[in-house]
N, C-alpha and C positions, 0 to 999 in steps of 0.2 A: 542473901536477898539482893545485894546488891550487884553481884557478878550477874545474877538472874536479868534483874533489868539493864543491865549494860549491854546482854547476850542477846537481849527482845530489842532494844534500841537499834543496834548494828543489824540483824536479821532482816528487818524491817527500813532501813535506809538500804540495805544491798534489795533487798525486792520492789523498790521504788528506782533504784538505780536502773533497774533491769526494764523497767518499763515505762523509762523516760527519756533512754539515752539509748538513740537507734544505733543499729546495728548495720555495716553495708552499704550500698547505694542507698541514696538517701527516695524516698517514695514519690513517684510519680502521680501528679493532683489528675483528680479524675476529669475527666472529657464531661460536656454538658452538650445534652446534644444540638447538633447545628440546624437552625432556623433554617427557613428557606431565603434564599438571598436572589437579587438581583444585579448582575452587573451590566451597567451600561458602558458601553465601548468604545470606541475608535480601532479602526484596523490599522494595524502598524503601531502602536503605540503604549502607554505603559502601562493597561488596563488588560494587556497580555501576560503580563505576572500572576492578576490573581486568577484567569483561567487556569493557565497553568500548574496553579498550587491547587484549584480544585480538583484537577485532572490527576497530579500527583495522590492526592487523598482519596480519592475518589467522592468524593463529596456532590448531590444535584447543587444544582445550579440552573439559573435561566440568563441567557445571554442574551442582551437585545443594543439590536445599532443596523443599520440601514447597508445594505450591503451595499457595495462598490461609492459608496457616497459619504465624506466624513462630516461635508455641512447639514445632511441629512441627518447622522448621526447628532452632531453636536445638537441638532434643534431638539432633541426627543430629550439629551442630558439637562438642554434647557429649561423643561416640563418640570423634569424632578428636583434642579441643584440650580435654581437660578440664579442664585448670589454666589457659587462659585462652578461653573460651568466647566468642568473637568473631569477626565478618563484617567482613572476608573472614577466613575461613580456609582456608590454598591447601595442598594438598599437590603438594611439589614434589621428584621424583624419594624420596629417604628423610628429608627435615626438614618442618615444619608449620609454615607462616611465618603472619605477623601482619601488620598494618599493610599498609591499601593503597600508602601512600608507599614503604614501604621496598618492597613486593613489584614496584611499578611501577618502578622504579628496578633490583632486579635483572633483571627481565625484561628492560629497552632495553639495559642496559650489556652484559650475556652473550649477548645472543639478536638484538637489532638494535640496534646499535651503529650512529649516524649519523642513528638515524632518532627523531622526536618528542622532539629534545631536539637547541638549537643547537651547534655548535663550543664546544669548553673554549674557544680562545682567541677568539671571537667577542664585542663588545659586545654580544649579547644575552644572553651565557649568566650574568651575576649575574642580571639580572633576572628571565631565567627561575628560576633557582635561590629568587630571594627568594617568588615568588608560589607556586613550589610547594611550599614551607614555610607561606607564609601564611596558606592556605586551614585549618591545620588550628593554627598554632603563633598566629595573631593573631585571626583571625579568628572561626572557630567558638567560640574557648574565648572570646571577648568578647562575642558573641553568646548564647552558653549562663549566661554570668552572669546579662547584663542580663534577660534572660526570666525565667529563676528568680526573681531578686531582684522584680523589677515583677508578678510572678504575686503574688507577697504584698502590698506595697504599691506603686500606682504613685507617680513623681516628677513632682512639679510641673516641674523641668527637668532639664534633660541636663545631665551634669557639664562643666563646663569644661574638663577635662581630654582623658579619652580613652572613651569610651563607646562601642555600636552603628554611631552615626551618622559618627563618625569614621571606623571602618574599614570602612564598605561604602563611604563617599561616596571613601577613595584609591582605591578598585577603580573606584569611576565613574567621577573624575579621569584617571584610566590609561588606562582604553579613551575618554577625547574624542579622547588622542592615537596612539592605539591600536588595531589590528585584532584581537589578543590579545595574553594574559599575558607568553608567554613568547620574544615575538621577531615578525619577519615575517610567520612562518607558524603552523600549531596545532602545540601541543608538547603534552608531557605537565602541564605547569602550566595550561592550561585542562582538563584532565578532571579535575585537582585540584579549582580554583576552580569546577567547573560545580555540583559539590554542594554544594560550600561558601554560594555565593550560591543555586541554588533554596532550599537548609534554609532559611537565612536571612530570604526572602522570604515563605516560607511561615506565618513567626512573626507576621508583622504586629511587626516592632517596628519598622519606618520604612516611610513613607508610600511607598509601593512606585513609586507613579506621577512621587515627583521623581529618580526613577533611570534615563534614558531609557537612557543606556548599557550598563547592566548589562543588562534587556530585549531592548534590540536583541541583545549579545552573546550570550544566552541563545537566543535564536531561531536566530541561526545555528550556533549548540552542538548545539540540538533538529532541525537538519533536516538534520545530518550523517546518510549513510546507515550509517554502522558504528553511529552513537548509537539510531538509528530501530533497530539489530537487534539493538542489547542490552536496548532497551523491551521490545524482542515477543518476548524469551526470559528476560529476566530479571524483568518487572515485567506479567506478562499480566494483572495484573488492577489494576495502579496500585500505588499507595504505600502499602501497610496498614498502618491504624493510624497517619497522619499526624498532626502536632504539632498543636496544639489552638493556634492563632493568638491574638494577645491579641486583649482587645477594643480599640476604640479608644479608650476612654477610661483603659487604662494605659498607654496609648502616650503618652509623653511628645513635646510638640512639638519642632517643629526648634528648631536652636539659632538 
């Protein structure tokens, strides 16, 4: 009697086993489906990411901003987002969300789940994680110093420390090893970085041509066809009103 229930005891823990303890990739959470959204824009600006990511997914969408006009634009963002009056600003079922990061991040997680963003438990998902933080938590805000500050006076040299040249040149380092940001394939960590590094470029505060990486990268970013048809409906007349590049003699040499 007693081997009997030892033999129903163990039976009955391995069948519990079996159906509590996955097996494989671990399951991808279902999609809910996507509301209808609004995004209000600026052309040229960072409200180009989440076109982008809809044009990636294929997802509708309504696009609205005043063309050739950014003050015409802001006043329309001003209707909906008065207490913070910023591009993108998405209307999303009944709340007014901010931040491309955050809004690209609820869109994959709710809406496509598995897609433009590796496995939680994949080696690549820190480093996706890290780059798509980067573009806007290292990168830009170090970029936007150095420019400001050097618009007033330029430096004889680059700080020792951490400057410009530093954090474009880990981005160039990355992709010698690297096909992109955020894993094997494109995630949502290069639609991060794509604005991050064009602004960047655009400043003239490092000599653009010893960046072959970034360039090449950038080229096949620009001849994605979802990127090609957030140009021709979000940016039909280019980048108004683009940053005023230093000259080259505030451009501090390499280190």
């Amino acid at each position: 009697m007693r081997l009997a229930i030892m033999a129903a005891v163990l039976a009955a823990a391995t069948f519990a086993g079996c159906t509590t303890v996955p097996s494989g990739a671990p399951a991808v959470a279902a999609a809910t489906p996507m509301p209808p959204i609004t995004i209000y824009h600026l052309e040229g600006r960072r409200s180009e990411r989440v076109v982008w990511l809809m044009e990636e997914l294929g997802f509708p969408y309504e696009l609205k901003f005043v063309n050739n006009s950014l003050g015409a634009s802001l006043a329309e963002i001003r209707k909906v987002n008065p207490k913070m009056p910023t591009a993108p600003t998405v209307i999303y079922e009944d709340q007014v969300l901010m931040e491309s990061g955050a809004i690209i991040d609820v869109i994959l997680r709710r809406h496509a789940p598995g897609k433009l963003m590796p496995a939680l438990d994949s080696k690549d998902y820190p480093w996706h994680q890290i780059w798509y933080q980067y573009a806007e938590g290292s990168l830009l805000p170090r970029v936007g110093t150095d420019y400001n500050v050097w618009q007033i006076k330029a430096p004889e040299k680059r700080s020792p420390l951490v400057d410009s040249e530093n954090t474009i040149r880990f981005a160039e380092d990355w992709l010698g090893t690297h096909q992109y940001f955020g894993g094997a394939e494109f995630t949502s960590a290069d639609i991060m970085m794509e604005f991050a590094l064009r602004y960047t470029l655009l400043l003239n505060i490092v000599d653009n041509e010893r960046f072959p990486n970034i360039l090449n990268w950038l080229g096949r970013m620009h001849a994605r066809p979802a990127y090609e048809r957030m140009v021709a409906k979000a940016r039909p007349n280019g980048m108004l009103s683009p940053p005023v590049p230093l000259p080259d003699e505030a451009r501090p040499p390499p280190r």
